[in-house]
C-alpha positions, 0 to 999 in steps of 0.5 A, spaced: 297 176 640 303 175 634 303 170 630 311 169 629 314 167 622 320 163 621 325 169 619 325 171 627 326 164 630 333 164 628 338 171 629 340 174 623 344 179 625 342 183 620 345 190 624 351 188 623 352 184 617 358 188 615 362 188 621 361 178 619 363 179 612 369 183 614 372 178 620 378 175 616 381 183 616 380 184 622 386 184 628 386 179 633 384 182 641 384 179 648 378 177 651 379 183 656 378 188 650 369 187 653 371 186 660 372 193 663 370 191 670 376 186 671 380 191 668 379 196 672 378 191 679 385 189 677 388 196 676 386 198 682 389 193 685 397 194 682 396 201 684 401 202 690 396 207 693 391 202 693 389 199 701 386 193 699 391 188 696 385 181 696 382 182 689 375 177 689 374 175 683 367 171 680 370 166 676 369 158 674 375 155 678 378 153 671 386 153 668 382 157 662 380 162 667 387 163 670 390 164 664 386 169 661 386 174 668 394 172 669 394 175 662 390 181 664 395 182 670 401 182 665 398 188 661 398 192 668 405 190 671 410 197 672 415 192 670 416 185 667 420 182 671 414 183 676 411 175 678 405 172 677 404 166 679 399 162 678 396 157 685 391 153 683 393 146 687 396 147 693 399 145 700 401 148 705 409 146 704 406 149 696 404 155 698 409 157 705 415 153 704 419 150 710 425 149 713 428 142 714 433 140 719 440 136 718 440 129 722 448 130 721 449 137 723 443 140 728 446 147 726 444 148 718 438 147 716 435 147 709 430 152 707 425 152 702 421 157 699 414 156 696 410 160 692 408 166 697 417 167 697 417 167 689 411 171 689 414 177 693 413 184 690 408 181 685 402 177 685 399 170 688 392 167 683 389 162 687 384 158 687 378 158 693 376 151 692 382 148 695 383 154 700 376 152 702 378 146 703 384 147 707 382 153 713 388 153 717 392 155 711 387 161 710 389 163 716 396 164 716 395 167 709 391 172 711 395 174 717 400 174 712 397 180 708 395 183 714 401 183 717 406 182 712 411 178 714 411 170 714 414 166 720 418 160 718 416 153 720 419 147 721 417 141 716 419 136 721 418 137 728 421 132 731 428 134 730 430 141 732 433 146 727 435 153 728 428 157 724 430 164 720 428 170 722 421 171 718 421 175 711 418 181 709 412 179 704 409 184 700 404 180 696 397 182 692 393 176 692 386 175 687 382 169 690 378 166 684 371 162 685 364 161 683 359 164 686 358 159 691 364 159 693 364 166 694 358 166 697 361 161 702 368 166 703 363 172 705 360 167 711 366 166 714 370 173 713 366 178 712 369 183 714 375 181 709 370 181 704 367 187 705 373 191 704 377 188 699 376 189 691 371 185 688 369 183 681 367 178 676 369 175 670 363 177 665 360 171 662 357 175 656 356 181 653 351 186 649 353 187 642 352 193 639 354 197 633 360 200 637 363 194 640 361 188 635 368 189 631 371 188 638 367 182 640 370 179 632 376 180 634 376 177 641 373 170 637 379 172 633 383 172 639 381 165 641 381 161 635 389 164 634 390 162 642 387 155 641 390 155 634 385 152 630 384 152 622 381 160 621 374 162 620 369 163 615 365 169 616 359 164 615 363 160 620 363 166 625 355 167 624 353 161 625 357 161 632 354 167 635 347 163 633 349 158 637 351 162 643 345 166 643 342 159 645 347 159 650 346 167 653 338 166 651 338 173 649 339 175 642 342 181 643 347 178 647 354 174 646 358 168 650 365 170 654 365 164 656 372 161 654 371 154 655 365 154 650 368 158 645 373 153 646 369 147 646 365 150 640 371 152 635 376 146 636 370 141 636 369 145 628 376 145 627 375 137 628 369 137 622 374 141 618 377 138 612 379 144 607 385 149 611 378 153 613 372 152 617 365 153 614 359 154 617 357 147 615 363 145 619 359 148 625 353 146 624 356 138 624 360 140 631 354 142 633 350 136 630 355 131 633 355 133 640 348 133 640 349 126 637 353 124 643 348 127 648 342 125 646 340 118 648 336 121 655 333 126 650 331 121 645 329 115 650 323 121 653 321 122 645 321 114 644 316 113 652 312 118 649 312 115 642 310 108 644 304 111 649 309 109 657 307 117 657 300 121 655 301 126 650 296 127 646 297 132 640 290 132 636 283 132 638 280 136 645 279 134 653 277 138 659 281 141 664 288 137 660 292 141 656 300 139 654 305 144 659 312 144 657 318 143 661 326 143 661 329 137 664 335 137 668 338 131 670 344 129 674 351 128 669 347 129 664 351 134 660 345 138 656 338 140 659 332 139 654 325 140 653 319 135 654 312 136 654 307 134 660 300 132 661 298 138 666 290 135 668 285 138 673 279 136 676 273 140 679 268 137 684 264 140 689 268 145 695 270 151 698 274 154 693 280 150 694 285 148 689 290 142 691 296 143 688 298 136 688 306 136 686 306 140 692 302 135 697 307 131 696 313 134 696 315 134 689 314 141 688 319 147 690 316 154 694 317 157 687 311 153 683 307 153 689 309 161 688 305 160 682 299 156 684 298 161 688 298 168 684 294 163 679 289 162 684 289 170 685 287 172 677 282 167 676 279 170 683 279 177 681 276 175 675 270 173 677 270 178 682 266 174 686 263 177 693 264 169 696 268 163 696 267 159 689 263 153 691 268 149 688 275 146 688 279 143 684 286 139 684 291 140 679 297 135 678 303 134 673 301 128 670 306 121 670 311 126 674 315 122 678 321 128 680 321 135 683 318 140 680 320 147 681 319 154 678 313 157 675 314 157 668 308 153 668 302 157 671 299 159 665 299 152 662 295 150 670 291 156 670 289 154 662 286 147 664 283 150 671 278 154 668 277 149 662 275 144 668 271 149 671 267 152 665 268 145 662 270 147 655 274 143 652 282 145 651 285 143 644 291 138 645 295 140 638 297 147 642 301 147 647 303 152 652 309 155 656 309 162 661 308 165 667 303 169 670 303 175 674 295 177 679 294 181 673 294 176 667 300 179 664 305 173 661 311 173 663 318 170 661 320 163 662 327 160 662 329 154 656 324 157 651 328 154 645 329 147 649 321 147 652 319 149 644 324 143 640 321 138 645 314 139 643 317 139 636 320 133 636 314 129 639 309 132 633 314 131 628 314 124 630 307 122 630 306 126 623 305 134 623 297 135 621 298 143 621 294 146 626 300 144 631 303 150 635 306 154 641 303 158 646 309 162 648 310 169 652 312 175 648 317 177 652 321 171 650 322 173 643 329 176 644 332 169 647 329 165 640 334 161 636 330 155 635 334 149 629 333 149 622 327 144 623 322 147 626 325 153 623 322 150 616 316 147 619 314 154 620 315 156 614 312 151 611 306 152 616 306 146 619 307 149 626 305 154 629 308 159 635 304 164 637 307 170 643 301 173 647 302 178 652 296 177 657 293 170 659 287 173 654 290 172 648 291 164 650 283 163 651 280 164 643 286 159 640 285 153 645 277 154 646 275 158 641 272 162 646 273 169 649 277 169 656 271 175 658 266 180 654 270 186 656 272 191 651 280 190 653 278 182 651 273 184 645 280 187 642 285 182 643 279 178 640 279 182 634 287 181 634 287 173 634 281 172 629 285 177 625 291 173 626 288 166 626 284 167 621 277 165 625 271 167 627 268 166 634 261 166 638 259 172 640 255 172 645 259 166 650 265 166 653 270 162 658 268 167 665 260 166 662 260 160 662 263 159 669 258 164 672 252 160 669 255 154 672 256 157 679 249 160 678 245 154 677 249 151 683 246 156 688 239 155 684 240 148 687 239 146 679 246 142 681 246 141 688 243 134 689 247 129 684 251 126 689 251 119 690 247 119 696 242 123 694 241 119 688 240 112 692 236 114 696 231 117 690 232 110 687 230 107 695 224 111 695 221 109 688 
């Protein structure tokens, strides 16, 4: 278990703080600079000995993104005076052109290309959306590459004209969509998918020393290209935090030029001085979240005012504060909100009822998650029959569908505080996935899922002792904000990262999970690290085990309403 100090919950980028300082002198680059297998999908495809001429290309079907692989096109012509043509919006007069006739003279005819004729000897860039959208146009454009020839067509067939011979067409065409889409596209012509080029435009890339200098150029490249007011070295670190929040990874860094554009003009806005600042980008970042937040705020007030339960100090059993990630639709941001997770344990055949899932608020993968927590809590106890209990285990005030198992740690934490009845302490809460082995797996949002708790303490007065439980796998993709950043340092709130479901048990209960020499030494590392001492001689699994034996000793096996009338009826 690691307690985390507030220096490692925002990136530093300590590595490569000589290539920041140095950004003002460095040259500006493209972005195709960090996209090798683009640039190599794209040479294959203009080499004359290529025998595929359909490039797939994996990319939002947005002008941004045309634009940038028109570009890297461009670098791979053998002459300039090669076309490339974007068609992004099209029909089938657009894309094929027509032959129109004359009401006057039915010998002549006007003909009219479209962009498969202006695109002849060069290249075609076209959107999946709207080829979707219109089949029969795929038809005829795939018989036109299969064939290389395009049959003339009458606009107007209701007056005759005499049709031109079809033309010769030599075209290369890249097909842009997402991944949806391609998905769709590879249903209905799979062998064409098969045998044409695939790729994709990478969204982000890993930094390293070798290619940081790159990436800064690439940003130079952009902020010269959306011409904003060039940036401050402060200004290009606080950008690269901002985008580990966007690829949840502290070694890797945003592509993406739609977020870069976002990001830099919106700084540019904020600017009042011929530079932007990193004050400049932390006001762009702040603004944003200012016209985002009134569905992240509206939860923190419900809460505030008691319409949803969250408690933050004190101890319960079997309830303990799961963490979540809310996504709603049109709402542009997904944020982290805290939940009530409670479990109840009553008599039974081992059964635990997932009650999300009874009533179709939970997908397949939280059930997943239930069931792998079933499992370690039952290879713990090593039991030779069914546990003689049950239990029911629910999302309190959750009224949506719940997916995903980032939760499973959180749920296995209040079973076992249900059925050894030790109290759980509500001011920590706790995020993570579980595998049958007990070990702690990594979550998605964990900066969001962190904030949202943060916030609602924050709220209520911070007493010191509140915290996280998170996975220490999760560490790289940290990038919380300066709030709970300094709320860390001055030890108002805590973060504590643990790599077996163990390590959760001594922090919220005080108690060792078992009395095994494994447990004894994580227990060793969270009193060292929490600064506690526990009792020695009990633990979680032993006080199940004392509850299980007392039930088949019959010490517990007749307080059943029942019973207990017909006691009071015999006296």
């Amino acid at each position: 278990m690691q307690e985390l100090t507030w220096q490692s919950v925002i990136p530093r980028f300590s590595n490569v703080e000589q290539q920041i300082n140095n950004y003002a002198a460095l040259v500006s680059m493209p972005p195709c600079a960090l996209q090798p297998r683009l640039k190599n999908s794209i040479q294959r495809l203009m080499n004359n000995s290529s025998s595929s001429r359909l490039l797939l290309v994996t990319a939002p079907d947005i002008h941004d993104y045309y634009s940038l692989i028109k570009n890297i096109v461009a670098n791979f012509l053998p002459h300039k005076n090669i076309p490339v043509l974007l068609c992004e919006n099209f029909d089938e007069t657009t894309l094929f052109g027509g032959v129109y006739s004359n009401p006057a003279d039915v010998t002549t005819s006007r003909i009219v290309e479209g962009l498969v004729h202006q695109a002849n000897g060069g290249v075609l860039l076209i959107s999946l959306t709207v080829m979707i959208s219109q089949p029969n146009l795929w038809i005829r454009l795939k018989h036109v590459l299969a064939t290389h020839s395009l049959a003339w067509k009458r606009m107007k067939q209701e007056f005759y004209c005499e049709l031109p011979k079809p033309n010769e067409i030599s075209l290369r065409i890249i097909v842009i969509g997402d991944r949806s889409l391609m998905s769709d596209f590879e249903t209905e012509e799979p062998e064409l998918h098969r045998i044409s080029i695939y790729t994709e435009y990478e969204q982000d890339v890993f930094l390293t020393i070798e290619n940081v200098d790159t990436y800064l150029s690439i940003l130079k490249g952009f902020q010269t290209y959306y011409g904003v007011k060039p940036l401050t070295a402060n200004a290009v670190k606080r950008i690269m935090q901002e985008g580990v929040r966007f690829t949840e990874d502290q070694d890797r860094m945003p592509l993406c030029p739609l977020w870069i554009k976002s990001l830099m003009q919106e700084a540019n806005y904020q600017s009042q001085h011929d530079e932007i600042s990193a004050y400049d980008v932390e006001m762009a970042i702040s603004q944003k979240y200012f016209r985002e937040s009134y569905l992240p705020l509206r939860a923190v007030d419900y809460i505030h005012k008691g319409q949803v339960f969250i408690d933050t100090k004190g101890e319960h059993i079997g309830q303990v504060n799961g963490l979540t990630v809310v996504e709603r639709l049109g709402h542009p941001i997904a944020y982290g909100e805290p939940t009530r997770i409670s479990c109840v344990v009553h008599f039974g055949d081992g059964d635990i009822s997932d009650v999300e899932r009874k009533v179709d608020l939970a997908g397949n993968i939280h059930a997943k998650g239930m069931m792998i927590m079933q499992a370690f809590v039952n290879a713990a106890l090593n039991l030779f029959e069914p546990l003689p209990y049950s239990a029911s285990i629910v999302f309190e005030q959750s009224y949506c569908e719940v997916d995903g198992d980032s939760a499973s740690l959180a749920e296995l934490c209040a079973f076992v505080s249900a059925l050894a009845q030790q109290p759980i302490n509500q001011s920590i809460a706790i995020t993570g996935a579980v595998d049958q082995f007990g070990r702690v797996q990594a979550v998605g949002g964990i900066n969001e899922k962190i904030e949202g708790f943060y916030y609602i303490c924050e709220n209520r007065g911070l007493s010191g002792d509140q915290g996280i439980i998170l996975p220490k796998t999760n560490l790289n993709a940290l990038c919380l904000n300066h709030n709970v950043a300094n709320a860390i340092k001055e030890k108002n709130f805590y973060l504590w990262a643990i790599e077996h479901v163990e390590e959760a048990f001594p922090l919220i209960t005080g108690l060792r999970f078992s009395d095994t020499k494994e447990t004894k030494q994580r227990q060793a590392n969270v009193n060292k690290v929490a600064n506690k001492k526990q009792k020695e001689q009990e633990t979680i699994l032993g006080k199940i085990a004392d509850r299980i034996d007392a039930f088949h000793h019959g010490e517990q096996r007749h307080t059943s309403l029942m019973y207990k009338l017909r006691n009071w009826l015999a006296h």
